[in-house]
Structure formats: C-alpha cells, structure tokens
C-alpha positions in Angstrom: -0.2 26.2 6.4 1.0 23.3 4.4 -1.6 21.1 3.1 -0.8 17.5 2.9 -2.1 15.1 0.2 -3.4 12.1 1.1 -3.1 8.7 -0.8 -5.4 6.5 0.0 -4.5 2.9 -1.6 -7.0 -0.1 -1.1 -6.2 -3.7 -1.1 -7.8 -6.8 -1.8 -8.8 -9.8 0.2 -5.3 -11.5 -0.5 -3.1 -7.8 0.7 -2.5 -7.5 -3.2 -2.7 -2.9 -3.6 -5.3 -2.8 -5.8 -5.0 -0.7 -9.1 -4.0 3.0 -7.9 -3.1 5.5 -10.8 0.4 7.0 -9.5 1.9 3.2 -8.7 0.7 1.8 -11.5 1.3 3.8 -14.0 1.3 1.3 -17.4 -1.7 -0.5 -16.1 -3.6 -1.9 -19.1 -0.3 -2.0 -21.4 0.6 -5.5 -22.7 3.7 -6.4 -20.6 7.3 -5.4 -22.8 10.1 -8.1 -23.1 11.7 -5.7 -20.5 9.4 -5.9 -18.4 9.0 -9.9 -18.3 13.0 -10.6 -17.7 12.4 -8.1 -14.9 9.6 -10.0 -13.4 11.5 -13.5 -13.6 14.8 -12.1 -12.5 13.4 -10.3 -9.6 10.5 -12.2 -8.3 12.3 -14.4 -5.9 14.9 -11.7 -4.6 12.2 -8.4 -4.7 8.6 -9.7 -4.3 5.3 -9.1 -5.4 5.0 -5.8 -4.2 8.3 -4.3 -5.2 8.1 -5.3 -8.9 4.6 -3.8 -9.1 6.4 -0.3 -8.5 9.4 -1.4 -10.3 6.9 -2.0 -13.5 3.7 0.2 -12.8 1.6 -2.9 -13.1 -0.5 -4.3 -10.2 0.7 -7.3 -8.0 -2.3 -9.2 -9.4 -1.8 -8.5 -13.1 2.1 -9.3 -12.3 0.6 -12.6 -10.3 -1.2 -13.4 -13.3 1.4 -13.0 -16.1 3.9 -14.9 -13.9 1.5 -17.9 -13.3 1.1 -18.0 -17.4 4.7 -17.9 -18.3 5.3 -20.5 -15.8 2.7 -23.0 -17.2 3.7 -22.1 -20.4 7.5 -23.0 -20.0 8.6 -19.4 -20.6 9.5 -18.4 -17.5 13.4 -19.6 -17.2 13.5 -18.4 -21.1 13.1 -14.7 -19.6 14.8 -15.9 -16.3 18.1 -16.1 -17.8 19.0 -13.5 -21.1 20.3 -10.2 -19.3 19.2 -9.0 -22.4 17.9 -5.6 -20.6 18.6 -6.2 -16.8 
C-alpha cells in the first residue's frame, strides 16, 4: 500500500500561502536582479500566486518588495530591460 504525503499549506487572513518550505524555497534571500525584472514583468500577466512559485518567495514578501520598488520609482526600471527574461 502506497502511502500518500500530505501537504498541508496555511494562509493568511488576505488568501496570501503563508511561508511553506518546498514553495518557497529562497525564503529569507535578498531578492536577485533576476528575480525583480521577473516580478515587474510578470505581475500583471501571472499574479501573486504564480510568481511566488516562479521565485520561491512568499506572495507577501513579493507583495512587499513590489509595493517598495513602486514607491521608490524602480519598478518600470526593472519593468522594461529583458536583461534575464
């Protein structure tokens, strides 16, 4: 008899997945220039959810990171390169 692993993922008030160790696997790294074109390409087309298990971050620490480059200008810097994606 097979046994079958269960995941068991929790979320947060908002439906964010909250931090779960085989999604998000480079929780707690600082975010790579990669990884920031790929959230400001994608964000509108993907959503949250997706580019948290494109990355391995969490939707909130993606949420978060997003909201800052936005308010600091950055965003349609990494928006636009196609330097890695």
């Amino acid at each position: 008899m097979k046994k079958v692993l269960q995941v068991s993922e929790e979320y947060d008030k908002l439906g964010r997945m909250k931090f779960h160790p085989d999604y998000h696997f480079t929780h707690g790294q600082p975010f790579t220039e990669s990884e920031l074109e790929y959230i400001c390409k994608y964000y509108e087309a993907d959503g949250m959810r997706m580019l948290s298990f494109a990355i391995g971050k969490t939707e909130k620490a993606i949420s978060n990171k997003l909201s800052q480059l936005k308010k600091s200008g950055c965003y349609e810097y990494y928006k636009k390169p196609n330097k890695y994606w």
